[in-house]
C-alpha positions, 0 to 999 in steps of 0.5 A: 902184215903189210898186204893186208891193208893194201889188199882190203883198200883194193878189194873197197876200191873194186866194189865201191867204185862201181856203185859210185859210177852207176850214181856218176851214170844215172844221176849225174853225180859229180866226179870230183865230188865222188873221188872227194867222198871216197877219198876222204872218208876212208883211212887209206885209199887209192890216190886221187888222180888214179881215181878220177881218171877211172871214173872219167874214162868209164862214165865217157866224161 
């Protein structure tokens, strides 16, 4: 029983986060201000650091 949060958690973090970086790419949205949304906003998530690095070496920052 336990993957299957670590397993959705995943699965939220690969879709969302190209949505996210389309906004990052596009629209200028902030990085750290991105990571805040989707860190905060969900039960479990990936750790910050993880995601902000993600973000920044895809959108060239």
């Amino acid at each position: 029983l336990l993957p299957v949060p670590v397993l959705f958690a995943w699965f939220r973090w690969r879709w969302e986060r190209e949505a996210y970086l389309n906004d990052i790419t596009k629209y200028g949205r902030d990085v750290d201000e991105v990571v805040d949304v989707m860190w905060s906003i969900y039960g479990w998530c990936w750790p910050k650091p993880l995601m902000r690095r993600w973000f920044k070496r895809r959108a060239g920052r």
